[in-house]
N, C-alpha and C positions, 0 to 999 in steps of 0.2 A: 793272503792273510789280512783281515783287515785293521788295521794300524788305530791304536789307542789315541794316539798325538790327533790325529787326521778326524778322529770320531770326535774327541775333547773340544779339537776346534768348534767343527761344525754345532757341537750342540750348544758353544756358550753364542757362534753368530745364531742359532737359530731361538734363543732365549732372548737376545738382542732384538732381534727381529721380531719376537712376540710385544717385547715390552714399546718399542717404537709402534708399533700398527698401535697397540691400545693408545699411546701416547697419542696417536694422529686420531682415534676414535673418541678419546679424552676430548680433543682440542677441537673438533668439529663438532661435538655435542653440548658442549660450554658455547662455540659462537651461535650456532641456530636458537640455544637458547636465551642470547642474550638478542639475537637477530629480530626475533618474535614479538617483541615489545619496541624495537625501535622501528619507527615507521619511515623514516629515509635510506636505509639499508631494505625493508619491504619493497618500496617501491622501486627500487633502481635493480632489485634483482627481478621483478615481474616486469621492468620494461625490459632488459636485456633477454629476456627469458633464461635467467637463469635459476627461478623460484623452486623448479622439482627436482634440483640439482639437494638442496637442500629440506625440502618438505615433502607432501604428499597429499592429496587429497585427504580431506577431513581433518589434516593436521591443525596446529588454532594457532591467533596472533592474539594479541590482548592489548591493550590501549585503556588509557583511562577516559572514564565518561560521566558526568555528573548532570542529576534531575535534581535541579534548586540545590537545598543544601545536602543530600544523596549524593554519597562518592560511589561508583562502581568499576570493576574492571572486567568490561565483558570481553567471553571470548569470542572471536570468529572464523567458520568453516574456511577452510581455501576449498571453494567448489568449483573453478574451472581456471584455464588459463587460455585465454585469444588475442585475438586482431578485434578492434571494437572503432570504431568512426563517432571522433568528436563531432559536433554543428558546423564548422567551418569543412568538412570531409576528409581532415585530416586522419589516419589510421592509426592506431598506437596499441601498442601491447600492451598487456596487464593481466592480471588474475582478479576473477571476482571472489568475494569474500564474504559470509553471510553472519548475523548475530548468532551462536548455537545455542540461546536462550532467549523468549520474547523479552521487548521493553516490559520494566514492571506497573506497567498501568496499560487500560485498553485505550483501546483509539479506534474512533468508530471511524469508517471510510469514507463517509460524507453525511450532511445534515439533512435531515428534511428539508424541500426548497418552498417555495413560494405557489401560489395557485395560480395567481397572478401577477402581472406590472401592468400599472398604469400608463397612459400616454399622457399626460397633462391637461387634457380636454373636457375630464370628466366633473361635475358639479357633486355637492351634496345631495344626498338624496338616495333613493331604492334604489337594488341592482341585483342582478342573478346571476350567477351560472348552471346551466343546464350540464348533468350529470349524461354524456353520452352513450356510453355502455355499463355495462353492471361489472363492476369491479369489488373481487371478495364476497363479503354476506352485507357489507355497509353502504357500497358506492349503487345505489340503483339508478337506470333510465327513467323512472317512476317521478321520481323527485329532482328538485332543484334547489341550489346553494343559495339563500337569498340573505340580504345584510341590506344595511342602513347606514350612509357616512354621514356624521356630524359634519366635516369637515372639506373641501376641496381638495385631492390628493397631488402631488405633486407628479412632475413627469418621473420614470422610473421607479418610481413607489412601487412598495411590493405588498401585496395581499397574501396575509400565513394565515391559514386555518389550521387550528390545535388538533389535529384527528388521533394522537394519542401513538400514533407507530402502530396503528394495526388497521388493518382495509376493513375490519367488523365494525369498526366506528363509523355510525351512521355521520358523514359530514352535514349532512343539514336537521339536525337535533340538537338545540344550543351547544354548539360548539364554539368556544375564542376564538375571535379573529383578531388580529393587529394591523395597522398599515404602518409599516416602515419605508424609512428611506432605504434605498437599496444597499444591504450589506449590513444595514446597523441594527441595534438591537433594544434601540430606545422608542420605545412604541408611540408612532404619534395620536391613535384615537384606536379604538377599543370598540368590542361590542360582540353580539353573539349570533350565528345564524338560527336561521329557519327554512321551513320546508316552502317555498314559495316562488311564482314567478311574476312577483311584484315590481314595479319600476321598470329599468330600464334592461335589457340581457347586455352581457360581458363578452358572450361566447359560450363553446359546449366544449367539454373536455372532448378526446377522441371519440368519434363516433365509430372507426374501426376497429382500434388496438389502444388498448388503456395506456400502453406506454409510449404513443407518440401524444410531440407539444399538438394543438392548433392555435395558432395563431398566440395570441398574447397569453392562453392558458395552457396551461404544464399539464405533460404528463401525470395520472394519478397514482402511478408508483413511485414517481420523484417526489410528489406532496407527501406520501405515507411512508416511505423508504430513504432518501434521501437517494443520489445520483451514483452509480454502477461505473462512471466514465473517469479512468483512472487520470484521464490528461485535464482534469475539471474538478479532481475532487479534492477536499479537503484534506486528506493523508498524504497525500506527493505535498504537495503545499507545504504543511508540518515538516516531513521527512527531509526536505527541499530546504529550509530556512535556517540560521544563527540566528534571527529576530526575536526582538523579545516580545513575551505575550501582547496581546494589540495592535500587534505589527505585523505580522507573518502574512496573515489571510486574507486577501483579498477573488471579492465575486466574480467568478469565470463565467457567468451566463445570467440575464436578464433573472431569474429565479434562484441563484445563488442564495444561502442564508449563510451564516457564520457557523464553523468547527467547533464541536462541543470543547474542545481543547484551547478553542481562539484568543481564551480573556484570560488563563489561569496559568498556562505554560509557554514557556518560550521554545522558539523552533530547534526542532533535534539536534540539530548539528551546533545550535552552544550550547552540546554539552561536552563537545572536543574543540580539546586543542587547536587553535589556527593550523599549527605546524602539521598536525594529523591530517584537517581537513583541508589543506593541500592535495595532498595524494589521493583526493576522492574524486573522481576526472568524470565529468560529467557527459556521458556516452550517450550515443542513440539509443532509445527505448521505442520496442512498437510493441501497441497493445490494441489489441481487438474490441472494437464498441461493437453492442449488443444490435441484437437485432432489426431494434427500433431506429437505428441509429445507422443502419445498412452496412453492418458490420464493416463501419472506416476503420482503417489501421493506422491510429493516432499514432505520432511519431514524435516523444521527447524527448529533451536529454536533461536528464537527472544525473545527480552527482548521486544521489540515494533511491532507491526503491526498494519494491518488493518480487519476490521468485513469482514466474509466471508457472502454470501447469507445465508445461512445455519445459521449459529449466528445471523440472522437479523430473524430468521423464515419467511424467503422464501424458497421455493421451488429451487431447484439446478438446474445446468444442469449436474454435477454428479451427480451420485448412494448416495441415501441417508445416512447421519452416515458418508461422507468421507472427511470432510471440519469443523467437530470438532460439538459440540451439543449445541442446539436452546441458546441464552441468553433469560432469563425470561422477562428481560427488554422490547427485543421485542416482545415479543408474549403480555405481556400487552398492549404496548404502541400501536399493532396493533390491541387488543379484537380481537382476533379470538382464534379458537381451533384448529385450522387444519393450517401448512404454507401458507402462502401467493404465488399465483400463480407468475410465472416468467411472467415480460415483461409489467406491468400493473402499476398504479401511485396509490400513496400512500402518501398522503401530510403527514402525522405524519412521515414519514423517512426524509424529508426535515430537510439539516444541514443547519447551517448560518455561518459568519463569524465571527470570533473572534473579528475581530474590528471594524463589521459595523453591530450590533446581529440580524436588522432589513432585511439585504443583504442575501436571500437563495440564495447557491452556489449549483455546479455539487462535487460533494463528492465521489471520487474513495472506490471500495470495493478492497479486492485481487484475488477472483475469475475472473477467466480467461473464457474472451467469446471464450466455446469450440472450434466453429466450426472455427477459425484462431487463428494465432500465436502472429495478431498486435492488438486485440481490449483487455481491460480489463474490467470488469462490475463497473458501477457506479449508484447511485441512481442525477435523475437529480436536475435542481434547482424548477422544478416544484413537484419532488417525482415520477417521472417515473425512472421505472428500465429499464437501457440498456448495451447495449455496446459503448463504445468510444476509441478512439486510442490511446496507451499506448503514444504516443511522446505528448500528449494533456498537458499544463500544467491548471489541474484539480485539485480544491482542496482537503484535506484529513483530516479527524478526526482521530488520531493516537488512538490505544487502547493498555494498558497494563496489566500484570498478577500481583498483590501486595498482598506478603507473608512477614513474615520475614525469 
């Protein structure tokens, strides 16, 4: 016979037992929440690994960030958790983190560079460059770059031809030239080309591949596009600095020119907190140079970057394994089991903007479209994956490594 007393009990421990579990579901839901915005409680549980104890892929942290007098609170994906190797080889745990909305301004990947740098040798007077192979509808072998210096050029001066950001600009059809000191942006003498092989020759752009340098003259997709090589470009630079504007950028290569961002904004990271940007642990980064460039696998470590193909679980246009390993984040967020083919649209990779959440934007990655020197890979604002020209100011989701 089953006893009243015996049932009564049971049901008030088992009412007990209800209201403690919620109580303990209460009290773990209150601390992740409050978890989520402190970023030394973040860090110390992604070094222990104890971060999916408490989150989940795609879960978000939030941190405050301000652009000038712009306050915001963006939030960030938890897209993976590893073993990652500082510069000294040290190993450290942590969870990488991504913005899940772009910065609310673009930022192009790198400037147009230079055509030239001088040696210090050269006098006033006529000069050319011979146009080596026929690049787009503007660059022909037909013609030659010719100018006239008023002035003696110093060593490392650099010669910019204004070609407009497009390869259908004829470059020797009065087009601006400036000569700068290298990096700056104070133009010392002025003038315009012409089609001509007057005076003295400079050099010939490539006579193979338009996007190798020779000798002292650049690639003609780096003069018209700006530079593809994530360990050289202007956006790590940016992404990489607290500096304030005028400070951040400095020229990684004889034809370096200055970030359309260089003179107006200060580098991304003051726009956090010291105490935040602590816990952004500056890991090995390797990223694949393009073709031209015999596809080296530049090796940096950045406190900041951006998602390669390969962390998006796409398919590469490197050799698999060379661009760092899949985030989980996306392989869920795309259900598949196998990467995602290159070149093809994907609305779930669609970023928006930070300050318009309804606005999908073009969202730079830092893989470098192989087959030239000027395009970088971006997912578009519709979710197609392509290439676009690094001078493009295109928005960017900044990702970081958070360890203590």
């Amino acid at each position: 016979m089953p006893n009243p007393v015996i049932n009564e009990q049971l049901e008030q421990l088992n009412h007990l037992i209800s209201h403690q579990n919620a109580a303990i579901d209460l009290l773990a839901s209150d601390k992740r929440a409050a978890m989520t915005t402190n970023i030394a409680d973040i860090a110390m549980l992604c070094k222990n690994g104890e971060i999916m104890e408490l989150m989940d892929y795609g879960d978000q942290i939030s941190m405050a960030w301000a652009d000038g007098e712009t306050n915001y609170t963006p939030a960030l994906n938890l897209c993976h958790e590893s073993d990652e190797l500082l510069e000294d080889a040290e190993s450290i745990h942590g969870a990488f983190f991504e913005w899940d909305k772009t910065l609310p301004y673009g930022t192009q990947f790198d400037a147009p560079e230079a055509i030239y740098y001088f040696d210090g040798t050269e006098a006033a007077g006529t000069y050319h460059i011979e146009i080596g192979t026929d690049y787009g509808t503007g660059w022909s072998t037909a013609k030659a770059i010719q100018f006239t210096l008023t002035d003696a050029p110093a060593a490392d001066d650099q010669l910019v031809i204004n070609c407009g950001n497009d390869n259908a600009n004829d470059p020797t059809n009065g087009r601006t030239w400036n000569v700068y000191a290298k990096g700056s942006t104070t133009s010392k003498q002025t003038g315009t080309t012409s089609d001509g092989t007057g005076g003295t020759k400079l050099g010939s752009t490539s006579t193979t591949d338009a996007h190798h340098t020779n000798g002292r003259v650049n690639a003609i997709s780096r003069v018209v596009y700006g530079y593809n090589r994530w360990s050289q470009s202007g956006i790590r630079q940016f992404l990489n600095s607290a500096a304030a504007a005028n400070a951040w950028w400095t020229p990684q290569n004889p034809w370096d020119r200055p970030h359309a961002l260089a003179a107006t904004k200060a580098g991304f990271l003051a726009g956090y907190d010291a105490s935040v940007v602590q816990h952004f642990k500056p890991i090995k980064v390797v990223t694949v140079a393009c073709n031209a460039d015999s596809n080296a696998e530049d090796v940096t470590y950045d406190k900041v970057f951006l998602r390669s193909l390969e962390q998006m679980y796409v398919s590469p246009m490197a050799a698999a394994g060379k661009e760092g390993s899949f985030w989980e984040y996306y392989k869920r967020l795309l259900g598949r089991t196998s990467p995602a083919p290159l070149w093809q649209t994907y609305t779930r990779l669609i970023k928006y903007a930070l300050e318009a959440p309804t606005s999908a934007q073009h969202c730079w990655c830092r893989s470098a479209t192989l087959g030239n020197a000027g395009n970088a890979m971006l997912v578009h604002s519709s979710g197609t994956l392509s290439g676009n020209a690094a001078v493009t100011a295109t928005r960017c989701a900044p990702s970081v490594f958070i360890s203590e």
